[in-house]
N, C-alpha and C positions, 0 to 999 in steps of 0.2 A: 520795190519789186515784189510784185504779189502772186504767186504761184497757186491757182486751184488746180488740184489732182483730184479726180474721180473718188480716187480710191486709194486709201491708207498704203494698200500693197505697190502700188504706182509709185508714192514715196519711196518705199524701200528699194524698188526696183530702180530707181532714179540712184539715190545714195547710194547702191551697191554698184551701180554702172562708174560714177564718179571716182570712187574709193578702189575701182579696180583700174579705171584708166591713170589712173595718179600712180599707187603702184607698178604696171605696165613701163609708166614711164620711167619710174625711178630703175626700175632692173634695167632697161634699156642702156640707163646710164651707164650701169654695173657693167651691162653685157660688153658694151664697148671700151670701158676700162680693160676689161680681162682680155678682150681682142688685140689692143695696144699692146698689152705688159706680154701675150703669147707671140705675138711678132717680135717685140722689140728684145726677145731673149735669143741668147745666139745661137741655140738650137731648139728647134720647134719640140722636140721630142721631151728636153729640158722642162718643157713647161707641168707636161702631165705628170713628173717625177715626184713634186711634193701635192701632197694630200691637200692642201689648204688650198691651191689653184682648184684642184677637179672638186672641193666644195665649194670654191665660190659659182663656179661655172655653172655646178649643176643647179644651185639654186637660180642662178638667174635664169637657166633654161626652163627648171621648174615654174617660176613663178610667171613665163609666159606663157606654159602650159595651161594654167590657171588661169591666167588670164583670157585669152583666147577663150577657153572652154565658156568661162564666167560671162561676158559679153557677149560674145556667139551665141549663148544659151544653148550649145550641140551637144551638153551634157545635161543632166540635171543635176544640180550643187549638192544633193544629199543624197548621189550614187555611191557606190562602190568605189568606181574608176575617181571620183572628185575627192571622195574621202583619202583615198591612198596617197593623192598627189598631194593631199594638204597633210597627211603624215607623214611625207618626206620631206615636206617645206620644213617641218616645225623641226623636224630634224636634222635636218643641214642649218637649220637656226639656230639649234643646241651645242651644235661642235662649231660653228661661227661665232658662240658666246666662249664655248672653252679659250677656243683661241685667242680672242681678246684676255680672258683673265690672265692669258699669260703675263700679261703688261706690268700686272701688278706683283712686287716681288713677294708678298707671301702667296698668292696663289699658283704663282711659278713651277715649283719644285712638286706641285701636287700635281698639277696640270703634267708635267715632263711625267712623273713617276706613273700614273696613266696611260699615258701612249706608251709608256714600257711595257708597263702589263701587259696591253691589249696587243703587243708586238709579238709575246711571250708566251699571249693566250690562241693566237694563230691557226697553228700545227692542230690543238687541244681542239678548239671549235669545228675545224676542217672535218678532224673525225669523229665528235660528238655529231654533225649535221649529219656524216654518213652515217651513222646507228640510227638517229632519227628517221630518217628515211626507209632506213631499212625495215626498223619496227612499223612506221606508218604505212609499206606494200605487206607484212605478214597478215596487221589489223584488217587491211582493205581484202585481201585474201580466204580469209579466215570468218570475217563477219557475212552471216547473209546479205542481200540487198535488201534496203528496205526504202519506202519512197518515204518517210517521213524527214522531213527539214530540221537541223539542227538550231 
C-alpha cells in the first residue's frame, strides 16, 4: 500500500484524524462501562457519591469533547478552549494514576493520607478562593484601564 500525500501536513492531519478516532473509541468503551455500573447501582444518586465515578465520567466526557472538537476541526487545537480541555484531561489522568497506586501497598497509605489532607484542606481553600477574589475586584478597581495585553 503506497500512500502519496501532497503535503507533509496532510500526513499529520491524516495521523492526527486516526489517533483521535482510536481514542474516540476507546472512551466510548469507557463511556458505556460507567453507564452500566451507574444503572446497575441501586440507586442512581449512589453513583455520583464517590469521587472516582464522577473522574472517570468526566474524563470520558472530556476526552469526546476533544475528540469532537479535533475531527470536526470547530476549534483550533492550539486555542484557549482546546488547551483547557486538554488540561483537564491530563488531570483527571493524574488522579486516575493516584487511584491505581492505591493497588500497591506501599503507595497506599500515602495515596489515603492525601485525600485526608485535601478533605481537611477544604474549609481552608473555600476561604483562601474568597480573599483571592476579593483582592482580584480591589486590583481591578484600583488599577486604571489600560489596553495593553498581559
Amino acid at each position: 500500500m503506497n500512500i502519496k500525500l501532497n503535503d507533509e501536513n496532510q500526513l499529520v492531519h491524516l495521523l492526527n484524524f486516526i489517533s483521535t478516532g482510536i481514542c474516540s473509541l476507546i472512551a466510548l468503551k469507557f463511556l458505556i462501562y460507567e453507564f452500566k455500573q451507574m444503572w446497575s447501582s441501586t440507586k442512581f444518586s449512589s453513583y455520583f457519591e464517590d469521587l472516582w465515578n464522577i473522574n472517570d465520567l468526566s474524563l470520558c466526557i472530556l476526552l469526546f469533547i476533544y475528540s469532537a472538537f479535533s475531527i470536526g476541526s470547530y476549534v483550533e487545537l492550539q486555542s484557549t478552549a482546546m488547551k483547557s480541555v486538554k488540561c483537564l484531561i491530563v488531570l483527571t489522568l493524574f488522579v486516575k494514576t493516584i487511584f491505581y497506586l492505591r493497588i500497591f501497598e506501599t503507595f497506599s497509605f500515602l495515596v489515603d493520607m492525601l485525600l485526608n489532607v485535601l478533605k481537611e484542606l477544604k474549609s481552608f481553600m473555600i476561604f483562601f478562593m474568597i480573599v483571592i477574589f476579593a483582592f482580584s475586584c480591589l486590583i481591578l478597581v484600583l488599577l486604571p484601564e489600560s489596553s495593553a495585553d498581559y
